[in-house]
C-alpha positions as a Markdown table, in Angstrom:
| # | Residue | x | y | z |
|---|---|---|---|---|
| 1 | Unk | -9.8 | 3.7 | 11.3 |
| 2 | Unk | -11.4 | 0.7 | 10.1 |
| 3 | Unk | -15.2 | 1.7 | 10.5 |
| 4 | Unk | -14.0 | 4.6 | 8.2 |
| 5 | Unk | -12.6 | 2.9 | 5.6 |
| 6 | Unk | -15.5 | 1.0 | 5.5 |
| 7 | Unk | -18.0 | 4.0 | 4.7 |
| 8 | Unk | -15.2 | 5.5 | 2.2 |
| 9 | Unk | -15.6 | 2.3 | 0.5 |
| 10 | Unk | -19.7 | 1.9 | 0.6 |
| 11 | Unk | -19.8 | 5.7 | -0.7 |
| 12 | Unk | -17.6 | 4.7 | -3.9 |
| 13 | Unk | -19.5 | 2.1 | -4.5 |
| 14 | Unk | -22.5 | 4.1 | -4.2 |
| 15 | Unk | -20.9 | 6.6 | -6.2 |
| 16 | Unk | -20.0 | 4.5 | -9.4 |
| 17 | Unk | -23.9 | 3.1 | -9.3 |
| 18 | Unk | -25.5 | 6.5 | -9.1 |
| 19 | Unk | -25.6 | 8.1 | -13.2 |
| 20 | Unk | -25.5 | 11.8 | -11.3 |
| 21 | Unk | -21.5 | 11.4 | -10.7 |
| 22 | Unk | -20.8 | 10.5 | -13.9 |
| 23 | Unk | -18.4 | 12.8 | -15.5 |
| 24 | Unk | -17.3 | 14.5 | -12.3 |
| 25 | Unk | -15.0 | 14.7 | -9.7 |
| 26 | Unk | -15.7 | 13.7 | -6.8 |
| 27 | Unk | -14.1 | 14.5 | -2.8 |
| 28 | Unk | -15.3 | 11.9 | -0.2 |
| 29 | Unk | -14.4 | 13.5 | 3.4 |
| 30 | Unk | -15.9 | 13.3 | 6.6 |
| 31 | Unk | -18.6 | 10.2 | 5.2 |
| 32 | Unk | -20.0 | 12.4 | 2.7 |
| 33 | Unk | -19.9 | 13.4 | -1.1 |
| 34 | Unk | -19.4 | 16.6 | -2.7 |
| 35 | Unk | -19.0 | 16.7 | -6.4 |
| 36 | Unk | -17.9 | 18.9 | -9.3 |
| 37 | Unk | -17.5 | 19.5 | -12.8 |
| 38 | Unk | -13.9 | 20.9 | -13.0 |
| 39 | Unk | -10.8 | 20.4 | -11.8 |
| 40 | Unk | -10.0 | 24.1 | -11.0 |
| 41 | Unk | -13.6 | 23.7 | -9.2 |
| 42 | Unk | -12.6 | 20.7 | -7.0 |
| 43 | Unk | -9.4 | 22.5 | -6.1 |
| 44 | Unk | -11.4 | 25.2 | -4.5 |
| 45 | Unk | -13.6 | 22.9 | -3.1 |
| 46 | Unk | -10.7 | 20.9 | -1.4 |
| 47 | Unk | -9.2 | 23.6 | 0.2 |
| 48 | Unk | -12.8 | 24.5 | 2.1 |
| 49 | Unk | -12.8 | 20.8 | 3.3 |
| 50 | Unk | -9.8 | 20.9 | 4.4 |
| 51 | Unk | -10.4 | 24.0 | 6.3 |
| 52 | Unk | -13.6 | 22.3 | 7.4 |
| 53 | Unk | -12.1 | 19.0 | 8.1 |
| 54 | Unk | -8.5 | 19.4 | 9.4 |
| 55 | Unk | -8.0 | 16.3 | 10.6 |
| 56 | Unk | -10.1 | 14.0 | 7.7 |
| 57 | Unk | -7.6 | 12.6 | 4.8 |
| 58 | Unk | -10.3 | 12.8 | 1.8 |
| 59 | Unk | -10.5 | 10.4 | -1.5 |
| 60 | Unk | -10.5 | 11.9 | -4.2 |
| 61 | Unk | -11.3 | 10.8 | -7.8 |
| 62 | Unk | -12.9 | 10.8 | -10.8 |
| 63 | Unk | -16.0 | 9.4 | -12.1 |
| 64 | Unk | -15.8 | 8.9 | -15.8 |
| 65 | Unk | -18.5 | 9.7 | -18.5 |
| 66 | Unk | -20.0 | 7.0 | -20.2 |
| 67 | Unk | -18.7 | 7.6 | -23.8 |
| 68 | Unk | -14.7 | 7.7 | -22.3 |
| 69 | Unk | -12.2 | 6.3 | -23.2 |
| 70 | Unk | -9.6 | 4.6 | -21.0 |
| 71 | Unk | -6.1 | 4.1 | -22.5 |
| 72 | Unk | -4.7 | 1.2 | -21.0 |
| 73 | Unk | -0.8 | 0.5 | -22.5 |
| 74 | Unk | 1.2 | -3.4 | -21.2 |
């Protein structure tokens, strides 16, 4: 479980360096990257990875454009 971790976290870090994901969202699952541009989109996506993948958890997030803002409220 470890060694998996591992290359979730080395493909986010990948994933925040590379200007292609910007803007997207992104599904890591079975040590790869598939990205879209839509929520609805990634939904559809997820379900065919899962299908593909039963037995993978996936991360899944979302890669920010430059030019957005985050609202951060203390």
């Amino acid at each position: 479980m470890a060694k998996q971790q591992t290359v979730t976290k080395n493909l986010i870090s990948r994933i925040y360096k590379e200007p292609k994901y910007k803007g997207k969202h992104i599904i890591i699952i079975g040590g790869k990257i598939y990205a879209t541009k839509s929520g609805r989109a990634n939904s559809e996506l997820l379900e065919r990875l899962l299908k593909k993948y039963p037995k993978k958890i996936p991360t899944i997030t979302y890669i920010p454009a430059e030019e957005s803002l985050i609202l951060l409220i203390l």
